[in-house]
C-alpha positions, -999 to 999 in steps of 0.1 A, spaced: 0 0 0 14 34 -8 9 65 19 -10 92 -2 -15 127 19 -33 156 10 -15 187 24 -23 221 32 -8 252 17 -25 276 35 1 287 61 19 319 56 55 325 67 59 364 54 31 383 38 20 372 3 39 339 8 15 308 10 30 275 19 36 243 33 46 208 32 46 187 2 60 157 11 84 154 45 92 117 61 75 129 94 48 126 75 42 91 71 77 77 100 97 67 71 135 73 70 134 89 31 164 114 26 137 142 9 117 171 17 96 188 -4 80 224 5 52 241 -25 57 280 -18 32 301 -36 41 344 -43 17 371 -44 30 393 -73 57 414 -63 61 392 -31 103 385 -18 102 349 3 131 339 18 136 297 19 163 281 42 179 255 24 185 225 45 195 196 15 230 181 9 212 188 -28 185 218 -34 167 228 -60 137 247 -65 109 235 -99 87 266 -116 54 253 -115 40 284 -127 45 319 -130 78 341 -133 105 359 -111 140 360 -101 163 344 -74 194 347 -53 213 323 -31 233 329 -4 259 330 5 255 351 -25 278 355 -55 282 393 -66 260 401 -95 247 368 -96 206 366 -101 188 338 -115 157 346 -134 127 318 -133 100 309 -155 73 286 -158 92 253 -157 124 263 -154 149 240 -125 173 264 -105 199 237 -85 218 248 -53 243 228 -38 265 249 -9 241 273 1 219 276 31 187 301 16 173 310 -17 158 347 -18 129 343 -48 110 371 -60 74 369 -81 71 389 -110 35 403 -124 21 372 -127 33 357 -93 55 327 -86 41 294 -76 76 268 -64 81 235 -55 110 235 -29 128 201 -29 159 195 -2 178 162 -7 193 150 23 208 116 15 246 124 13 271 112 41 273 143 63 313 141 62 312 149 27 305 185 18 288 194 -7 305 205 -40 288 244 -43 268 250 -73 242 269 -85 231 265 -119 196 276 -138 182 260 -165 151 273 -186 127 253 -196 137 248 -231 171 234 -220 157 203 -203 155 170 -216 122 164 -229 112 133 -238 77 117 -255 68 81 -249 66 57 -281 42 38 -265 15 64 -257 18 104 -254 32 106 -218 56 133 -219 84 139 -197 109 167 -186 137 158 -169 148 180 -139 172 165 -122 189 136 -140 217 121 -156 209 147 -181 210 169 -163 247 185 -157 246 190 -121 262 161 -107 229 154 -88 239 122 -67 210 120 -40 181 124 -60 167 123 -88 135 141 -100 112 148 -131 78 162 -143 57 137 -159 25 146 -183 -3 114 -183 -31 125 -211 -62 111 -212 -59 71 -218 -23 73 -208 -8 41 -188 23 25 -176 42 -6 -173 45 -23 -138 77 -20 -124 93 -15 -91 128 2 -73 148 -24 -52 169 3 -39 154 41 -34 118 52 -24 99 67 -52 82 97 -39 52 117 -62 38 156 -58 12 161 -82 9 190 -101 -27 187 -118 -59 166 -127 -63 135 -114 -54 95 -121 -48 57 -105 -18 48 -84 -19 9 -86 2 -7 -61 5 -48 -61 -27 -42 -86 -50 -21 -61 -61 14 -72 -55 46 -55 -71 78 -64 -46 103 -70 -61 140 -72 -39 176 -73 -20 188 -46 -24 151 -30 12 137 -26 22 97 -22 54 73 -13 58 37 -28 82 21 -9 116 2 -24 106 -33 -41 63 -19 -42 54 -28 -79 35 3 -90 22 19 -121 -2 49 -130 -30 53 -157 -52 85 -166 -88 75 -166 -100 108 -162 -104 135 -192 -78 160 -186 -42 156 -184 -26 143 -148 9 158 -141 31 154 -111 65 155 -106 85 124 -93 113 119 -67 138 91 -66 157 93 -32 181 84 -32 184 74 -67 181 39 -84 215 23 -87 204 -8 -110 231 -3 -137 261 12 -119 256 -23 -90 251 -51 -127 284 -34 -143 303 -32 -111 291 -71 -100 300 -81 -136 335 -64 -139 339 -70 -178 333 -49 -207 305 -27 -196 281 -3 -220 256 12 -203 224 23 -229 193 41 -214 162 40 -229 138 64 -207 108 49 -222 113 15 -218 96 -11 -197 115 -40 -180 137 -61 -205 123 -36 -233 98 -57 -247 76 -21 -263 115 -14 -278 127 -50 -289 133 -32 -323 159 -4 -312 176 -30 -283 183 -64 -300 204 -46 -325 222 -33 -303 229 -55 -281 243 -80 -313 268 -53 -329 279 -50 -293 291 -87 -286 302 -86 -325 328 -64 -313 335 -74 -279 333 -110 -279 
């Protein structure tokens, strides 16, 4: 059974700020290395966010702005759109400021790394046309990477991105051995199935699945279901196979396949022939 939670962003920490928790491990006594906080600007509205993470970063859900970190860097200001990832590694509060249209941000602090090893400072923004973004070949579930492999940041305790179901939209079954999978979403509404029971999933609700919970979604409804999707810490499949195996390793991701890539058989059997050609 997943933990689903509804939470409430009606507190206020400064005027015009609206906020609250998203997801936190208090919420639900489970020992996952994430925190996620939705903090929602009046226009013209300055909100000042500790930063607690080994690995920050803050997710545009709507509306535009600017930010500042500190310790802060002279001249240095980010400026946010709708969609747009701003990563901060080494810094202990982000200062964001709404524009006309306000600023509505997710708020996600990673807190997975060993404590003895500081945190290499960064602080990098990326628009929303510089992120991966990738369409399924199986349906039209579209997906936009914010903090991946992809993603240059050197991300190592978490991974996150925003996924699009449209109507009729589903997923393949599958499960993490290794890292809790951890969901916010963003709008409409769809099915969570865990071990082949359905959940209700409706916006702002949020939900865990646990490590080795088989668990797939589907829109049944009419509008699009979007949420955004934490791995933490992240899934460690391929680096554990090509470290246990100790020969030739290539390492080939395919973001929309499904488990052995039975929907890609087309793209991976090639592949995976030219490659003992010339290794064997």
């Amino acid at each position: 059974m997943p933990w689903i939670c509804t939470p409430d962003f009606s507190g206020g920490c400064a005027e015009g700020v609206h906020s609250g928790p998203w997801f936190h491990p208090d919420m639900w006594d489970e020992p996952v290395p994430l925190t996620v906080m939705r903090r929602r600007l009046d226009p013209g509205t300055t909100d000042r966010i500790p930063l607690h993470g080994r690995e920050n970063f803050a997710y545009v859900i709507a509306g535009s702005g600017t930010a500042l970190a500190t310790p802060e860097a002279e001249g240095e200001r980010f400026t946010l759109g709708a969609e747009s990832v701003l990563w901060l590694t080494g810094c202990d509060q982000m200062s964001a400021r709404a524009g006309p249209d306000g600023l509505d941000l997710l708020v996600a602090e990673a807190t997975g790394l060993e404590p003895d090893i500081p945190p290499f400072p960064a602080r990098k923004a990326f628009d929303a046309g510089e992120l991966p973004h990738l369409v399924s070949t199986r349906d039209t579930r579209d997906r936009l990477d914010l903090v991946t492999e992809n993603v240059p940041v050197g991300a190592r305790a978490v991974r996150a991105d925003r996924i699009t179901y449209h109507p009729g939209d589903t997923a393949a079954p599958h499960y993490h051995t290794d890292c809790h999978h951890v969901f916010c979403v963003l709008a409409g509404s769809g099915l969570l199935y865990t071990d082949g029971e359905a959940n209700r999933l409706t916006a702002p609700d949020s939900a865990l699945v646990g490590p080795g919970e088989v668990h797939w979604f589907e829109n049944d409804a009419g509008k699009e279901f979007s949420f955004v999707e934490f791995w933490a810490p992240p899934p460690a499949h391929g680096e554990r196979i090509a470290a246990e195996y100790g020969g030739p390793v290539t390492t080939v991701i395919y973001p929309d396949g499904v488990h052995i890539l039975n929907n890609l058989w087309y793209q991976a059997r090639p592949l995976v022939a030219d490659w003992l050609a010339e290794t064997l």
